[in-house]
VOPAGU-2260 file (C-alpha; in pm, 1 decimal, decimal comma):
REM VOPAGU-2260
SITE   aa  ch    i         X         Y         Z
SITE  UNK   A    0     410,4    1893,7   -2528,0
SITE  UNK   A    1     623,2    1924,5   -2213,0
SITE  UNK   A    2     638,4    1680,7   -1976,3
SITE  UNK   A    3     442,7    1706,7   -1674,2
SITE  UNK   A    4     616,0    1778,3   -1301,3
SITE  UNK   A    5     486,4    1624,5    -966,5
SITE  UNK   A    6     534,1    1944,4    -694,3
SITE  UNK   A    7     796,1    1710,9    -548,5
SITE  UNK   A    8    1001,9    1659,8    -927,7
SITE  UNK   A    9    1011,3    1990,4    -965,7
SITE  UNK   A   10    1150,2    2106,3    -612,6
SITE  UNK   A   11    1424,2    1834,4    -710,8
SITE  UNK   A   12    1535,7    2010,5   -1025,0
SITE  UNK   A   13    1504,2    2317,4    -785,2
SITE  UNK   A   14    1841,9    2173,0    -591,5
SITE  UNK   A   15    2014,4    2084,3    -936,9
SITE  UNK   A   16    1955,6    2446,6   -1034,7
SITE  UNK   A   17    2059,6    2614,7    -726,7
SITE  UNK   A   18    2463,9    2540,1    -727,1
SITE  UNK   A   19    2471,2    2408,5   -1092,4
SITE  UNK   A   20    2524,0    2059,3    -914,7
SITE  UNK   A   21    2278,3    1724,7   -1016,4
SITE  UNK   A   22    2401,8    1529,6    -714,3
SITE  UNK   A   23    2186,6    1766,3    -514,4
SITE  UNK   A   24    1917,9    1677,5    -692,1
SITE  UNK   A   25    2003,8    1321,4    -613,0
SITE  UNK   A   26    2015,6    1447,0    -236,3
SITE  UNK   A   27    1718,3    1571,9    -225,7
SITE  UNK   A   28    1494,7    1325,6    -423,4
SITE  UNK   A   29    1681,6    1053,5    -117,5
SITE  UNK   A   30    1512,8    1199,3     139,3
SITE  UNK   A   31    1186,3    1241,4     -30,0
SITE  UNK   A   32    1231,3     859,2     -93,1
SITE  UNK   A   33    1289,7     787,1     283,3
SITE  UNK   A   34    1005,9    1015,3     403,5
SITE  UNK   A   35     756,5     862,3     137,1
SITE  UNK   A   36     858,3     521,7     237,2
SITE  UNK   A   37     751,6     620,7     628,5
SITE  UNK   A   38     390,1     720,6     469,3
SITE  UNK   A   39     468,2    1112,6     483,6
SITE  UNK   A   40     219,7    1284,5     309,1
SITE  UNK   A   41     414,1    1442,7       9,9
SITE  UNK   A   42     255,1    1819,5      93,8
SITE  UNK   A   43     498,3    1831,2     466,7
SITE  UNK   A   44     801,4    1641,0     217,0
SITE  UNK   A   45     812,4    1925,0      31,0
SITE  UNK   A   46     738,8    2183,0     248,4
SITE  UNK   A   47    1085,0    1998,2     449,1
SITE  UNK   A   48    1243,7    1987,8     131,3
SITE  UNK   A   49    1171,1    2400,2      27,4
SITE  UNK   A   50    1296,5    2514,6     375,8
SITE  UNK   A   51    1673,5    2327,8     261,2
SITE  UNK   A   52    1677,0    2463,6     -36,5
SITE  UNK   A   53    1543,3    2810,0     100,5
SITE  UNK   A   54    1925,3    2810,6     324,9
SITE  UNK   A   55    2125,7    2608,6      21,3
SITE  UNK   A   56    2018,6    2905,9    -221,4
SITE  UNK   A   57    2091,6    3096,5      56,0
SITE  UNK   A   58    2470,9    3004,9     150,8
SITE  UNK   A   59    2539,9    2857,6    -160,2
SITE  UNK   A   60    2685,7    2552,2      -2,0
SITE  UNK   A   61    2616,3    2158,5     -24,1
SITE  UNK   A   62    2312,8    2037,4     102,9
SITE  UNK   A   63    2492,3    1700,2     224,5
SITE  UNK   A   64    2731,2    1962,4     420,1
SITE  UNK   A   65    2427,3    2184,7     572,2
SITE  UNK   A   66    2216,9    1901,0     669,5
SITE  UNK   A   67    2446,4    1582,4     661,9
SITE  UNK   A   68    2342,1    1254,7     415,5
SITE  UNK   A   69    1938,8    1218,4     265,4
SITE  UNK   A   70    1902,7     948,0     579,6
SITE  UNK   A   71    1994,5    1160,9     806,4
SITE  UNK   A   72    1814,0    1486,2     736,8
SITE  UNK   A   73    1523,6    1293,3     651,7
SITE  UNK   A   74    1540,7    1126,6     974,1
SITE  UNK   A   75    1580,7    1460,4    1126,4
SITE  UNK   A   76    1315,9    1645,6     946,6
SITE  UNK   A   77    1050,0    1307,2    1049,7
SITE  UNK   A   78    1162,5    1359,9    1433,5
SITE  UNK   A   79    1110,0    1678,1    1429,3
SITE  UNK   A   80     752,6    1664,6    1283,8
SITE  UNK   A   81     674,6    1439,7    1588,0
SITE  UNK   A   82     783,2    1654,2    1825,5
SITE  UNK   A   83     636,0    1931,1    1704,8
SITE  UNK   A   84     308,9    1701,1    1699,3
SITE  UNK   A   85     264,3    1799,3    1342,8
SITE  UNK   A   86     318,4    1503,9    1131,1
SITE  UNK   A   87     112,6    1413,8     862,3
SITE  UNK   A   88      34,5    1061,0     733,2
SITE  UNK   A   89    -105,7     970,2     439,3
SITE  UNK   A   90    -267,0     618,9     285,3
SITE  UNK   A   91       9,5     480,3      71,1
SITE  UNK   A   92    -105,5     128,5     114,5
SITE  UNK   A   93    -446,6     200,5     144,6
SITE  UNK   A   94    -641,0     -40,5     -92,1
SITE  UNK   A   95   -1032,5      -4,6    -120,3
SITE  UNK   A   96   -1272,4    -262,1    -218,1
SITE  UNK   A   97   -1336,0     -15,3    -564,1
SITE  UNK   A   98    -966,3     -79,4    -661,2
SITE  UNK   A   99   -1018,2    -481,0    -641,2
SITE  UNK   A  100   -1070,2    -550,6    -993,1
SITE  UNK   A  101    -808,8    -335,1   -1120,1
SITE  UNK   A  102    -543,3    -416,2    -885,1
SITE  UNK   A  103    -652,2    -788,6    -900,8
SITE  UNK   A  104    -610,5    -763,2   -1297,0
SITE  UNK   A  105    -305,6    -598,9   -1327,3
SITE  UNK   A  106    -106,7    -903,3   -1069,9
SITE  UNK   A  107    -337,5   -1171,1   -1282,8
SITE  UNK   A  108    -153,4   -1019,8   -1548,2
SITE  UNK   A  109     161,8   -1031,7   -1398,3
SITE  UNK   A  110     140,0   -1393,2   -1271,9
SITE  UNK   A  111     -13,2   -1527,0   -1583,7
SITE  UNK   A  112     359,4   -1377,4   -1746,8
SITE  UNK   A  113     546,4   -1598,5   -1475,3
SITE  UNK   A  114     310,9   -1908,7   -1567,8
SITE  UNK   A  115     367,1   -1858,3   -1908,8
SITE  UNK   A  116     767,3   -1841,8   -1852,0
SITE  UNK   A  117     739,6   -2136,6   -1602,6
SITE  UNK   A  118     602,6   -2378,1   -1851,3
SITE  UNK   A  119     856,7   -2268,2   -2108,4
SITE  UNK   A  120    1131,1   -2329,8   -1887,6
SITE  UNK   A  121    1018,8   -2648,8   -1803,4
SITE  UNK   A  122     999,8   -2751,4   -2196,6
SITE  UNK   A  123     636,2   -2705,8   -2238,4
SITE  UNK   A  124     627,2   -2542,9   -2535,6
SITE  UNK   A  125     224,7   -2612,6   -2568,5
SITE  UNK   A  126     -22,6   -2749,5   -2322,9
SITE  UNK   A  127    -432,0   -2873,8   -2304,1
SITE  UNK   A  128    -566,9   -2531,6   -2183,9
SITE  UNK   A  129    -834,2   -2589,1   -1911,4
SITE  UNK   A  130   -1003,3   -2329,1   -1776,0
SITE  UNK   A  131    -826,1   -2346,8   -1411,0
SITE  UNK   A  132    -515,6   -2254,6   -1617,9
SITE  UNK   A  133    -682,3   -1916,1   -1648,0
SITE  UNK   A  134    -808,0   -1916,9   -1327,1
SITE  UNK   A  135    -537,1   -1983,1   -1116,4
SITE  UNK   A  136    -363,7   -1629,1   -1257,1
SITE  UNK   A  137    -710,0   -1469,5   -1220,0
SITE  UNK   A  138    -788,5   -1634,3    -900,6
SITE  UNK   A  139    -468,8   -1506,3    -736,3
SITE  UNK   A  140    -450,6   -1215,1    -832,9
SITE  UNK   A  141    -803,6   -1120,9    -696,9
SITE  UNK   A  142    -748,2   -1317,2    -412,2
SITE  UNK   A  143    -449,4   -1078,2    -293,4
SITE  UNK   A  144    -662,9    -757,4    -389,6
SITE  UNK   A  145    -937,0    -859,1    -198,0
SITE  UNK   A  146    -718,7    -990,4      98,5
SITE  UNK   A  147    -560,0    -670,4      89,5
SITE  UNK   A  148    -887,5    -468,2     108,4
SITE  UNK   A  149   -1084,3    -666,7     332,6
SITE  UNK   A  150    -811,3    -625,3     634,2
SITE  UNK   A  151    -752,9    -223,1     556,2
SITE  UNK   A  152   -1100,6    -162,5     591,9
SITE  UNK   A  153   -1210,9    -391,2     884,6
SITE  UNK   A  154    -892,3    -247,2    1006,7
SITE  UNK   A  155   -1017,8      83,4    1026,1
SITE  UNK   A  156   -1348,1      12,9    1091,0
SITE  UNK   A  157   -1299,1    -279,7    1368,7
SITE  UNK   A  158    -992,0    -330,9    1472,1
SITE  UNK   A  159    -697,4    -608,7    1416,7
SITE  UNK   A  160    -886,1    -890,1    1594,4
SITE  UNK   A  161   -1190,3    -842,5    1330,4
SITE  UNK   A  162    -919,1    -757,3     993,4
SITE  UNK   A  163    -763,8   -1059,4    1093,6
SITE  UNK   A  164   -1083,6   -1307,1    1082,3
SITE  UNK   A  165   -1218,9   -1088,5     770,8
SITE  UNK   A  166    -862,0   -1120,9     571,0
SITE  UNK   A  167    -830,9   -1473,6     652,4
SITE  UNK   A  168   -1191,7   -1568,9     597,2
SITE  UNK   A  169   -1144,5   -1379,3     241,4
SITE  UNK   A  170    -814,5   -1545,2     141,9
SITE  UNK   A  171    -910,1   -1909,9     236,5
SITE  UNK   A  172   -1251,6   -1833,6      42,4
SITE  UNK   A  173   -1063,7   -1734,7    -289,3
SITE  UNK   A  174    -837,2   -2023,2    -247,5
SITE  UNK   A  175   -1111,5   -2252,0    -233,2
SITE  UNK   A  176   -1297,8   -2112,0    -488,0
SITE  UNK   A  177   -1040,7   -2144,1    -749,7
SITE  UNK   A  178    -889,6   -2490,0    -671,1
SITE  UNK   A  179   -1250,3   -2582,3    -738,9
SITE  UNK   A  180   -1287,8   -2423,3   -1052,4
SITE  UNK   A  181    -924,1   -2565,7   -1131,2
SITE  UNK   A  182   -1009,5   -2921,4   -1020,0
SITE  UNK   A  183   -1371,8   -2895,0   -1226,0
SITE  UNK   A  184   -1224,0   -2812,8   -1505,1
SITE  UNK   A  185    -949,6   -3046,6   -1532,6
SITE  UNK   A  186   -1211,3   -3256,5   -1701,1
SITE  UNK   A  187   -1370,2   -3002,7   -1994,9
SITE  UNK   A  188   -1032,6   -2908,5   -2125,9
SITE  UNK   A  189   -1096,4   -2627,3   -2413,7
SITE  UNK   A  190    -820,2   -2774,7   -2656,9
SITE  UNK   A  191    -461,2   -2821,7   -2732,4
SITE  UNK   A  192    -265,9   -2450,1   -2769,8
SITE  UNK   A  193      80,5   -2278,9   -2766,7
SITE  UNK   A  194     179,3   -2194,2   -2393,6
SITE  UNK   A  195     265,8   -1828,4   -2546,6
SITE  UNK   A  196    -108,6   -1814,9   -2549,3
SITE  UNK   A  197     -72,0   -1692,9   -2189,0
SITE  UNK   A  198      38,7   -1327,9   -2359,1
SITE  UNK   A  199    -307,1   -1306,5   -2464,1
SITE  UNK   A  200    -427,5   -1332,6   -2138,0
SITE  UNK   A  201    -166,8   -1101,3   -2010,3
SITE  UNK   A  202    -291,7    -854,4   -2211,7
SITE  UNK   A  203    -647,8    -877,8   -2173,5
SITE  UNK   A  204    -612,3    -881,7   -1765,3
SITE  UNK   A  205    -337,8    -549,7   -1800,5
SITE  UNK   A  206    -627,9    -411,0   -2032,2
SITE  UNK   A  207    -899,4    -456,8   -1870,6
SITE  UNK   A  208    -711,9    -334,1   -1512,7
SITE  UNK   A  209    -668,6      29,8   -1715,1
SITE  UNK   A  210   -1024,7      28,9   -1816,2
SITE  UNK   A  211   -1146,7     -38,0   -1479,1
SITE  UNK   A  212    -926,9     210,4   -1326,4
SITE  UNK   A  213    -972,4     499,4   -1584,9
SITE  UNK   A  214   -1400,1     410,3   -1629,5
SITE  UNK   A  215   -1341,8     447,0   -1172,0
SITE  UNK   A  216   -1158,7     775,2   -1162,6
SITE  UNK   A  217   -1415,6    1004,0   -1271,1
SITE  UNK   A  218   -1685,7     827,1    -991,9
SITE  UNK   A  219   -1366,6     887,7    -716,6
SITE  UNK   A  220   -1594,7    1030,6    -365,4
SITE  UNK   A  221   -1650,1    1401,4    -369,0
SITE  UNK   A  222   -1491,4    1588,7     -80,3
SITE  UNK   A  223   -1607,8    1560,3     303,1
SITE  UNK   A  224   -1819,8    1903,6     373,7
SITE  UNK   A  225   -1706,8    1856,3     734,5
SITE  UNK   A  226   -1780,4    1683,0    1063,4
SITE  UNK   A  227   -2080,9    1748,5    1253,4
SITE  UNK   A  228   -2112,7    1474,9    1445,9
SITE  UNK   A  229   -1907,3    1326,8    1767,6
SITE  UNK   A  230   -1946,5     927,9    1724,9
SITE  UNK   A  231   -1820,7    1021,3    1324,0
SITE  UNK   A  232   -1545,5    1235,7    1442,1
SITE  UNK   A  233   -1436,4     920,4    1657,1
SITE  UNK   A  234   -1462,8     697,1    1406,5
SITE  UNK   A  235   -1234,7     907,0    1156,5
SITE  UNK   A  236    -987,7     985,8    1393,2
SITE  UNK   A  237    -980,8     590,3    1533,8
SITE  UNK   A  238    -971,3     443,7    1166,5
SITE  UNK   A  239    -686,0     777,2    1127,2
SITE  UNK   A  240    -494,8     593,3    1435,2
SITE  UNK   A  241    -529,1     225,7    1327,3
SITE  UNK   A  242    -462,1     236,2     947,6
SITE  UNK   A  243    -188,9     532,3     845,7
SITE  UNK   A  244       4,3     518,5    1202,7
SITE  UNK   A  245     -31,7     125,6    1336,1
SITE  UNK   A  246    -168,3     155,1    1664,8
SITE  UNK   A  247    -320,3    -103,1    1895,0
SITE  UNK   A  248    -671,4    -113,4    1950,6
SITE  UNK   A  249    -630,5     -36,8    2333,0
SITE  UNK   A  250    -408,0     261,9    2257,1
SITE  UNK   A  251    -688,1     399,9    2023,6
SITE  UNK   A  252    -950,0     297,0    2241,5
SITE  UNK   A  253    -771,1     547,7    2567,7
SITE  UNK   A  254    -708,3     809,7    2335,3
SITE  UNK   A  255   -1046,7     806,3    2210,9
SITE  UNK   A  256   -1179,7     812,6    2576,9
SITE  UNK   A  257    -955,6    1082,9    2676,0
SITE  UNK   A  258   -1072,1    1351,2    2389,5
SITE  UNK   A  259   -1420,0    1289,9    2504,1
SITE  UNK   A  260   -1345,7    1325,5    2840,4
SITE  UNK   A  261   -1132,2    1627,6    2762,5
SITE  UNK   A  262   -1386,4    1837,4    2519,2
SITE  UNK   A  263   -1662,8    1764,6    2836,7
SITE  UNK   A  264   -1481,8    1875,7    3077,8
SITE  UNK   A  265   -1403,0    2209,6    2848,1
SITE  UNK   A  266   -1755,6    2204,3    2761,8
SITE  UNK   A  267   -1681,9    2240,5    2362,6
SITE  UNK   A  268   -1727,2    1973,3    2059,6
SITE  UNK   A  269   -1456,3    1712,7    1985,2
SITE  UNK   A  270   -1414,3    1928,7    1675,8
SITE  UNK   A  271   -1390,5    2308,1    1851,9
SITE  UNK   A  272   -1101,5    2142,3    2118,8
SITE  UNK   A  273    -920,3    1953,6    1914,3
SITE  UNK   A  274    -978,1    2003,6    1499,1
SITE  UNK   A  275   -1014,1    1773,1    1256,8
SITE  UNK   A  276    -934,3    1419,7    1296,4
SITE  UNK   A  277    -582,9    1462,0    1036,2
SITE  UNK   A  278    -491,1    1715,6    1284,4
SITE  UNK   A  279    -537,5    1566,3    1632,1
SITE  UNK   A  280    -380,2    1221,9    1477,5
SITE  UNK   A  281     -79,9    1451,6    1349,7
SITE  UNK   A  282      15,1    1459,3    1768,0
SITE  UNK   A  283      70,8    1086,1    1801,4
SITE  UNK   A  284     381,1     957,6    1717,6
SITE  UNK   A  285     368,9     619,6    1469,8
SITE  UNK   A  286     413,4     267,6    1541,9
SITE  UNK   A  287     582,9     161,6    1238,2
SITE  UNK   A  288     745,0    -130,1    1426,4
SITE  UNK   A  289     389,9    -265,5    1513,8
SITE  UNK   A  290     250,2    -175,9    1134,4
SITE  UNK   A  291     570,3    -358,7     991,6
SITE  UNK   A  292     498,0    -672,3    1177,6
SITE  UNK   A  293     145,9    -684,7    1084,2
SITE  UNK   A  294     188,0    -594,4     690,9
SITE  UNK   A  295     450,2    -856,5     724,5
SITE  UNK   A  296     194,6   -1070,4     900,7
SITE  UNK   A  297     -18,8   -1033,4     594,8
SITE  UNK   A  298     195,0   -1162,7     371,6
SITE  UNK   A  299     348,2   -1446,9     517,4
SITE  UNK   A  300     -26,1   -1572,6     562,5
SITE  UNK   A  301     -53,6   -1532,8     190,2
SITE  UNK   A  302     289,9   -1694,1     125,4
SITE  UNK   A  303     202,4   -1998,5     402,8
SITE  UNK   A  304    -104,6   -2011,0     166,9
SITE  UNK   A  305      26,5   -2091,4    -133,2
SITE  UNK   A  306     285,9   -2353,2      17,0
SITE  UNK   A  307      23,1   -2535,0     150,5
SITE  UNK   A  308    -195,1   -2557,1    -163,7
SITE  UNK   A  309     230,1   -2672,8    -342,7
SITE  UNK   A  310     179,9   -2986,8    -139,5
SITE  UNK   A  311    -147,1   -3089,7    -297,6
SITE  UNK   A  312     -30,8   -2942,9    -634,2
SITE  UNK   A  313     273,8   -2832,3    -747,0
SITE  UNK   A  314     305,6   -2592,7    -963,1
SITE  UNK   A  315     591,1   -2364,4   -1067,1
SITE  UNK   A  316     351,3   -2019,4   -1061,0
SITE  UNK   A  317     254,8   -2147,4    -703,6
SITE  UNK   A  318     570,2   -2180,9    -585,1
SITE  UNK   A  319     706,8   -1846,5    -747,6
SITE  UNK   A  320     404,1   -1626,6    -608,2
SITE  UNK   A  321     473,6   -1831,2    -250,3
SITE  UNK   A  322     837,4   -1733,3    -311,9
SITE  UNK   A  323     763,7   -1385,3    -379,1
SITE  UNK   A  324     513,5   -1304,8     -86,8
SITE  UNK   A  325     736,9   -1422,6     169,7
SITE  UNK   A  326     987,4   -1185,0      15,8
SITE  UNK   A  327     749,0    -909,0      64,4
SITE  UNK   A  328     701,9   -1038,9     450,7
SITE  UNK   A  329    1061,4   -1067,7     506,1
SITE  UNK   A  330    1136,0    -683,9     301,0
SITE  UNK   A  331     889,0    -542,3     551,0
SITE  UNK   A  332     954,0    -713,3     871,2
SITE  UNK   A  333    1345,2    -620,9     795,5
SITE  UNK   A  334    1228,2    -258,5     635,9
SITE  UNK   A  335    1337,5      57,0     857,2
């Protein structure tokens, strides 16, 4: 059976087709990779994408000669889109509280892995399994999902003030909860057992993450039938603003304001001025400075986090995932 083609694959082979010549394929799969990584929805990449290869079928020439490197014409194409006030966002980072327990399973998987390699390197070749030893892997790994969730939606909903107290309230609550468990069970150990035992685990987290996912996808929300009503409009178009382009809560707030203001003095509907919420937001030009900061923000709290529980506890797993997240907050502060 063949393979099956995302819309954007296949308008990559399009370019390696055209002149015979894979590199252009490489061109133009580097600035779908720059435009995804600014949140473009993939629809407006590829309609960018078809309109170079319309004129590189056309002329027959390079694509790095018509429209200069991937950076650059992806740069160009995203500039353009905000002048034109037509540019699209999308959720790539969006995490709902329905994906918790299979995002939180599949990095519980992950981390019990790094525990597992941890101990080995360290010569512990079997341990006295406790129950915190499954736990911690488990505990983590939900903690960041729900972390994750509870700021996106309070961001949308409330703004940064109330994502902020929700994310923090959620991450010191999961940390609590499973040093407890860890500490309690320090005392009803289950037994003596290879540290490769942690491959089990692996596998039943990574297991039960697909199940959960796949048992999820046929329940996904059926499609909006539309916006009737003003204050929901508002809402859409201010959680539209806060979550896929970063923007303060006093910028959202005025802009808000002014489309009311605006659709009164016309006499017409929000909606009959102005369209839907996608489309009015499409006229406002990202902060992806601000969103960088924040994201970073996030986890650098979740790396600070885990230090402070190292000087309690240390533990190699603690120190790697403490390692790792302020990786992640340094890749995104630093991330163009």
């Amino acid at each position: 059976m063949a393979e099956a083609r995302t819309p954007l694959a296949a308008i990559h082979d399009e370019f390696g087709r055209a002149r015979g010549e894979h590199r252009d394929s490489a061109w133009a799969y580097g600035v779908s990779w720059r435009l995804m990584r600014r949140d473009v929805e993939p629809d407006q990449v590829g309609e960018g994408l078809k309109e170079a290869l319309a004129l590189v079928q056309e002329t027959e020439e390079s694509p790095e000669v018509l429209f200069g490197t991937p950076d650059e014409h992806a740069d160009a194409l995203y500039d353009r889109w905000v002048e034109e006030g037509r540019l699209h966002l999308w959720d790539a980072s969006r995490m709902t509280w329905a994906q918790v327990p299979s995002w939180g399973l599949g990095l519980a998987a992950f981390l019990s892995l790094g525990l597992m390699v941890a101990f080995l390197a360290n010569g512990e070749s079997s341990r006295t399994w406790t129950l915190g030893m499954i736990a911690i892997p488990v505990g983590i790994g939900f903690g960041v999902a729900a972390t994750w969730a509870a700021w996106d939606s309070l961001l949308r909903s409330r703004g940064t003030a109330a994502a902020a107290v929700g994310a923090g309230g959620t991450l010191a609550s999961a940390s609590i909860v499973t040093a407890m468990l860890n500490e309690w069970s320090k005392a009803h150990p289950l037994g003596h057992a290879s540290t490769w035992s942690y491959l089990w685990v692996a596998a039943v987290c990574a297991m039960a993450a697909v199940t959960w996912s796949r048992w999820r996808r046929p329940r996904s929300a059926p499609e909006p039938t539309g916006i009737t009503d003003v204050d929901e409009w508002s809402r859409e178009l201010a959680a539209i603003l806060r979550g896929r382009h970063g923007l303060g809560d006093a910028r959202v707030r005025t802009i808000v304001g002014d489309t009311h203001a605006h659709a009164a003095d016309a006499g017409r509907s929000v909606q009959e001025e102005f369209g839907t919420p996608e489309d009015y937001a499409a006229r406002f030009e990202p902060d992806r400075a601000r969103k960088r900061r924040i994201e970073a923000a996030c986890w650098l709290a979740i790396g600070v986090a885990q230090g402070l529980w190292l000087l309690d506890d240390f533990g190699w797993l603690r120190a790697t995932v403490a390692v790792a997240c302020l990786g992640v907050a340094w890749q995104n502060y630093r991330r163009d």
